[in-house]
N, C-alpha and C positions, 0 to 999 in steps of 0.2 A: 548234663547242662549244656555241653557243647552242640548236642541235637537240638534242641530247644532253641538257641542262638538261631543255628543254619535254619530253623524251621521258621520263625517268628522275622526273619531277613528275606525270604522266601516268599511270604507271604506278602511283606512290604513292596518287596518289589512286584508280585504280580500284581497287585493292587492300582501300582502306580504305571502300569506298563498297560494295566485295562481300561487307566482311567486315561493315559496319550492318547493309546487306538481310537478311543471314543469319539475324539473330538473331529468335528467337521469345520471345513472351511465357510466363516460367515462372511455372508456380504454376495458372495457370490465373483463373479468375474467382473473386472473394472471396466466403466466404458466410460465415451466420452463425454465428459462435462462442456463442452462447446466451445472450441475456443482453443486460441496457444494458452500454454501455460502461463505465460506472464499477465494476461488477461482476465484469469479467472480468481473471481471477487473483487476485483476491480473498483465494479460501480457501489459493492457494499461499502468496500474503504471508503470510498470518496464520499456516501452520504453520512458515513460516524465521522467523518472527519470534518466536514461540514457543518454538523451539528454541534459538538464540538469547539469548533472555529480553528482549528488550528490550520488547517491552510483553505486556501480560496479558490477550491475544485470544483464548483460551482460556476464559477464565472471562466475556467479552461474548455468544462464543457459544453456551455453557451455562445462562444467567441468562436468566431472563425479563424484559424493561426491566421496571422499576419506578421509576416517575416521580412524584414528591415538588416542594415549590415551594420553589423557590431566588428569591433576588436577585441576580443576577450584577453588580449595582453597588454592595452591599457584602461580599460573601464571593468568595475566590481562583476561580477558574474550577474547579479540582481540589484536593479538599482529602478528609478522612475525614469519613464520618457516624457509625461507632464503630468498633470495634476491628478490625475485619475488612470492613467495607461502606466502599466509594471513595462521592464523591458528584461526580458531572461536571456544575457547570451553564455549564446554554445560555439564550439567551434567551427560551427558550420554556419553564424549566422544567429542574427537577434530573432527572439519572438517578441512580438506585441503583446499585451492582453490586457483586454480593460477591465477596471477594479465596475461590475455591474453591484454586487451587493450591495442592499439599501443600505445594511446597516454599516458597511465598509467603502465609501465612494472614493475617499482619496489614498494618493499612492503614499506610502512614506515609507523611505530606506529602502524600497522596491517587495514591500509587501501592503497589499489593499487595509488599510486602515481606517479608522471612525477619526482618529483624528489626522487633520492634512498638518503636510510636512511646511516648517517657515518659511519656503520659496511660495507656496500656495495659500497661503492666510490671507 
């Protein structure tokens, strides 16, 4: 019985040790996707995220930065500069960027919105 054991344990393992060797590396060798890493899929995020609505990536890529002087230690990180322009500061420095969406013209709470904020009504 104890032959039978080692024989049928024998078996399983070369089984499994022919079925390892076998395998080949798929895909092959990685190359370049184009681009830094932080780059890549990018512009896909930005069109589901666009569609979507959830942020207003559409109009960062359309806008040319314009960069303005903020104080990020006393004004919100995200707030409006007027009725239609967001203001995003950083510590380096405000960005501009204007709400272009039709369906989003005005700024409110410093996100592009359909409806304009009570300073804008």
């Amino acid at each position: 019985m104890a032959a039978f054991k080692n024989l049928l344990i024998f078996l399983t393992l070369s089984i499994i040790i022919n079925v390892c060797s076998g395998q080949t590396a798929q895909g092959g060798p990685h190359t370049s996707q184009g681009g830094a890493h932080e780059n890549q899929g990018r512009l896909r995020r930005e069109v589901l995220q666009n569609e979507n609505g959830n942020m207003d990536q559409a109009s960062l890529q359309q806008n040319p930065k314009n960069w303005t002087t903020c104080d990020i230690t006393f004004s919100t990180k995200i707030s409006c500069q007027d009725c239609s322009t967001r203001l995003i500061c950083k510590p380096i420095g405000g960005i501009l960027v204007s709400c272009n969406n039709p369906k989003r013209p005005y700024c409110n709470n410093g996100i592009c919105s359909a409806v304009p904020s009570l300073d804008c009504v």
